[in-house]
C-alpha positions in Angstrom: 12.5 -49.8 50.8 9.0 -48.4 51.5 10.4 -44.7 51.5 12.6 -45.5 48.3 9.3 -46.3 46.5 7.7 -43.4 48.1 10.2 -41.1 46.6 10.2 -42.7 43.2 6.7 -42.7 42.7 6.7 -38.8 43.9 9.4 -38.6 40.9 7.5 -40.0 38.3 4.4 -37.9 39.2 6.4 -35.0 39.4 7.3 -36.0 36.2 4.2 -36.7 34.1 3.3 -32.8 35.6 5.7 -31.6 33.4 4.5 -29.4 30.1 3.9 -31.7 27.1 5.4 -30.2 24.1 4.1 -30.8 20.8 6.5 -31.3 17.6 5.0 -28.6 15.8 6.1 -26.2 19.3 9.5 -27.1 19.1 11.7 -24.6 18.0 15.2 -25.2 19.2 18.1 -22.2 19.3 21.3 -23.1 18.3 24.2 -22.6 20.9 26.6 -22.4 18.2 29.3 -19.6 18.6 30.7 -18.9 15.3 32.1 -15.8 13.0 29.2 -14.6 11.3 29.0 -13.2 7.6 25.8 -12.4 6.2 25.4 -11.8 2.7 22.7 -9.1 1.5 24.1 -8.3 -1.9 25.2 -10.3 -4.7 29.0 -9.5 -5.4 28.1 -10.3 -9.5 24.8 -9.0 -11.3 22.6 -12.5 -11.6 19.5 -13.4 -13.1 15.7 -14.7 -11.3 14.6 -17.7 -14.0 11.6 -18.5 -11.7 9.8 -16.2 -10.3 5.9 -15.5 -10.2 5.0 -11.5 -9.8 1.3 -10.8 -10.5 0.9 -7.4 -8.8 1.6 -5.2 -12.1 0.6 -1.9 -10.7 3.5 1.1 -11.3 4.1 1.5 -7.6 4.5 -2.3 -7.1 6.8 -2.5 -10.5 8.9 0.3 -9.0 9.3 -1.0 -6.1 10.1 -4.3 -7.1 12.7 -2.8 -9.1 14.2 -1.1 -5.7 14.2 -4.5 -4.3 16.1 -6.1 -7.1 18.1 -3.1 -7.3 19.7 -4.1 -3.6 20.6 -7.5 -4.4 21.9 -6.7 -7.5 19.3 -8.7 -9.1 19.8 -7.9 -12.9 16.7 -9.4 -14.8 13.9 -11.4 -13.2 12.0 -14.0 -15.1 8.1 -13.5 -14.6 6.5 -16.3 -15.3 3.0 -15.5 -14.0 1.9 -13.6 -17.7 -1.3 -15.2 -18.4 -2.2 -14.8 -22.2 -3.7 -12.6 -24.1 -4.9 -8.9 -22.8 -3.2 -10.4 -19.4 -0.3 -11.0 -21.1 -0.3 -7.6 -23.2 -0.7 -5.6 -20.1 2.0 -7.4 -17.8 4.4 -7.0 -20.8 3.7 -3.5 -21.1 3.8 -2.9 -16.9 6.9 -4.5 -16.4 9.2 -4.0 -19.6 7.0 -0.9 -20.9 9.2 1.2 -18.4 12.0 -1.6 -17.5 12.5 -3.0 -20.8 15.9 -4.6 -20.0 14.7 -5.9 -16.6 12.2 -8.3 -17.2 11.8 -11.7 -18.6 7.8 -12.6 -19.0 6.6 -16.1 -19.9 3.2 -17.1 -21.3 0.8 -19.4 -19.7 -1.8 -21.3 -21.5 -5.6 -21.0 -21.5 -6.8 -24.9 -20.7 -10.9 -24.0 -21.3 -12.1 -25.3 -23.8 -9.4 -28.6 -24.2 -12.3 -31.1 -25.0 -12.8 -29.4 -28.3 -11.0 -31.4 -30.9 -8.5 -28.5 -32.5 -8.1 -27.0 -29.0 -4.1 -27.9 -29.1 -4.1 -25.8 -32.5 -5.8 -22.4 -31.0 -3.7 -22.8 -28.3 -0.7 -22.7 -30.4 -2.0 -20.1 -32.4 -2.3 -18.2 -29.1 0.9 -18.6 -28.3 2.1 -17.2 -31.4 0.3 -13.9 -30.4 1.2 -13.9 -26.9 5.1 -13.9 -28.5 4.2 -11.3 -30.8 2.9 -9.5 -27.7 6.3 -9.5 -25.7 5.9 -13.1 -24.1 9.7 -14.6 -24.5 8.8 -17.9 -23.5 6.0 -20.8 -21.8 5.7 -22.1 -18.6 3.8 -25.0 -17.2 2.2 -24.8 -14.0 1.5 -28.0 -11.8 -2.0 -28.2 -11.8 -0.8 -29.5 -15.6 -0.5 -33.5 -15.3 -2.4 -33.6 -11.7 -5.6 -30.9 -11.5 -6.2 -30.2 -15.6 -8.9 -32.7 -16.6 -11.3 -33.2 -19.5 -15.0 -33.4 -19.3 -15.4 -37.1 -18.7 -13.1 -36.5 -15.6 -9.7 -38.4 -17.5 -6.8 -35.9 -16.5 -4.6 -34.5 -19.3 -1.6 -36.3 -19.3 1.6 -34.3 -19.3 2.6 -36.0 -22.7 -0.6 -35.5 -24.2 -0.3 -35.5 -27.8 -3.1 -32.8 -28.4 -0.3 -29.8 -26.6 1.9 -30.7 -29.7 0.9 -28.0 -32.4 2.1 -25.7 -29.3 5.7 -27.3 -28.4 5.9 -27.2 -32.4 5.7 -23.8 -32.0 8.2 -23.3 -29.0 10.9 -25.4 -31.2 10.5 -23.7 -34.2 11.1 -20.2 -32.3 13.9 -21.0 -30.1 11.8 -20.3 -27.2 12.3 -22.2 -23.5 9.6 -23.8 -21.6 9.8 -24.2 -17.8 7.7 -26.9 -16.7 6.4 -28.2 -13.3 5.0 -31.3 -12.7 4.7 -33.1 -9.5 5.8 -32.4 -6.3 8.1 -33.8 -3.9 8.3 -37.5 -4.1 7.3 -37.6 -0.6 3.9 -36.0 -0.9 2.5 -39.0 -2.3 3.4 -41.4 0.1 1.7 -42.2 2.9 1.8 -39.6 5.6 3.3 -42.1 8.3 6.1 -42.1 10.8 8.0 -42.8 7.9 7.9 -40.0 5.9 10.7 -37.7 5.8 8.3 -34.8 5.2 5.5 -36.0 7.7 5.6 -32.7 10.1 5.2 -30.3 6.7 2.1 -32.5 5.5 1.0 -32.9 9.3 0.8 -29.0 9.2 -0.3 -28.2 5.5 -2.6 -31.7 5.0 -3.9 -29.8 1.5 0.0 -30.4 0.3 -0.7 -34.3 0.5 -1.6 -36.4 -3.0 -3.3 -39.4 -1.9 -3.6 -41.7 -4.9 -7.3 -42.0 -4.6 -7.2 -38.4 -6.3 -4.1 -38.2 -8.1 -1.8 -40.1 -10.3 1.5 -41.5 -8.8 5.1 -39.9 -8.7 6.5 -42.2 -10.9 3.6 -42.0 -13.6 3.8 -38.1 -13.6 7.7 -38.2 -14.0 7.8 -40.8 -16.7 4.8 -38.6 -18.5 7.6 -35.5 -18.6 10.3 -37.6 -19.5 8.4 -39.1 -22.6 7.2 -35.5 -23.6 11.2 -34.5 -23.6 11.9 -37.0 -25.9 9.1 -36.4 -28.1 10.2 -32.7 -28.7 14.0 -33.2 -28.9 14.2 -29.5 -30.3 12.5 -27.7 -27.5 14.9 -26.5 -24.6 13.0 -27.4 -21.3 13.3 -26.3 -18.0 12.7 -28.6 -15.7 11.4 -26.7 -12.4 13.1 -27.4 -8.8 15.4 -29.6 -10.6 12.4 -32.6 -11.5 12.0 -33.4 -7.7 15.3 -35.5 -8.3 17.8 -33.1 -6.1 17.8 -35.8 -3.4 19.2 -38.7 -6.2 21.9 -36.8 -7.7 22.7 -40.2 -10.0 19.0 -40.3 -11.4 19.4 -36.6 -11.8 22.4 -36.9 -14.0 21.0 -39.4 -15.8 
């Protein structure tokens, strides 16, 4: 019995002298033996609709061209084009030379929102950005979360003061591509039960405690009330409104 002990003890210390080996560390390979296809061309020319190229120099536009070029990537949509003389001088890099190749999207200028006709200028704005080249607007999601007014109140994604500028995309046909939010699971607690705990484990700044930002469910309704308030404006909801994972809600 004594020597049974002995030997199991010696096992178990054996045994805690093992390596300890982190989550983050562990990076299994499959032992799966299958016929292997890989795919580096499209078979049918496609189009990007979200993409975010900010590099505008002729040797980066060239070779981001080449790039597309092997993929058989058609017509990318930038929708990094800033306003203004940012916007006139992306337009002019990318579809100055590649005029059927590129898409570029305006972004609004949010300085300056605690002035009372800000919503109008930044309509009128947008009107010159489209005169400029810009063929649509996109919403990045800082918008609902990060964009606040002076006395610290965020600006709600259906704020009523960003009207005068969704009049504007209605009345020219022209799409917006919105994001707002992130994953569902970035604002609940970081806990064992998380689903995405190792990601906010190793990118903490990816986490939206609600001490600092508004919930899920109060960002999504905000977008869902600003679609109905502009029936005439074709949206684009980006990475299908965090609702991929609730294909019923989705469809709704």
């Amino acid at each position: 019995m004594k020597t049974l002990l002995f030997v199991g003890a010696a096992l178990a210390a054996a045994g805690l002298a093992q390596p300890q080996m982190t989550i983050e560390e562990y990076e299994p390979k499959s032992t799966l033996v299958v016929p292997q296809h890989p795919v580096t061309r499209a078979k049918y020319p496609f189009i990007d609709v979200h993409n975010h190229q900010r590099d505008m120099s002729k040797n980066a536009v060239d070779k981001l061209i080449r790039d597309m070029d092997s993929i058989n990537l058609r017509v990318m949509v930038n929708l990094s084009g800033g306003s203004g003389a940012t916007l006139r001088n992306i337009v002019e890099s990318m579809k100055g030379r590649y005029p059927d190749r590129f898409v570029v999207f305006a972004n609004l200028d949010f300085k300056g929102i605690n002035a009372p006709d800000w919503g109008t200028k930044a309509a009128v704005q947008f009107e010159e950005d489209v005169r400029n080249g810009a063929q649509g607007l996109k919403f990045f999601k800082n918008f609902g979360m990060d964009v606040k007014y002076a006395n610290g109140e965020r600006m709600h994604v259906d704020d009523p003061k960003l009207d005068p500028v969704f009049e504007v995309c209605a009345r020219l046909k022209l799409p917006v591509l919105i994001h707002t939010a992130e994953p569902a699971s970035f604002f609940q607690p970081v806990d064992k039960y998380n689903e995405r705990w190792l990601e906010l484990k190793q990118f903490p700044g990816r986490a939206r405690p609600p001490e600092k930002y508004p919930s899920w469910d109060t960002l999504m309704d905000e977008q869902h009330n600003l679609f109905a308030r502009h029936p005439k404006v074709t949206f684009i909801d980006a990475h299908l409104g965090w609702l991929g994972g609730n294909l019923p809600e989705l469809g709704r």
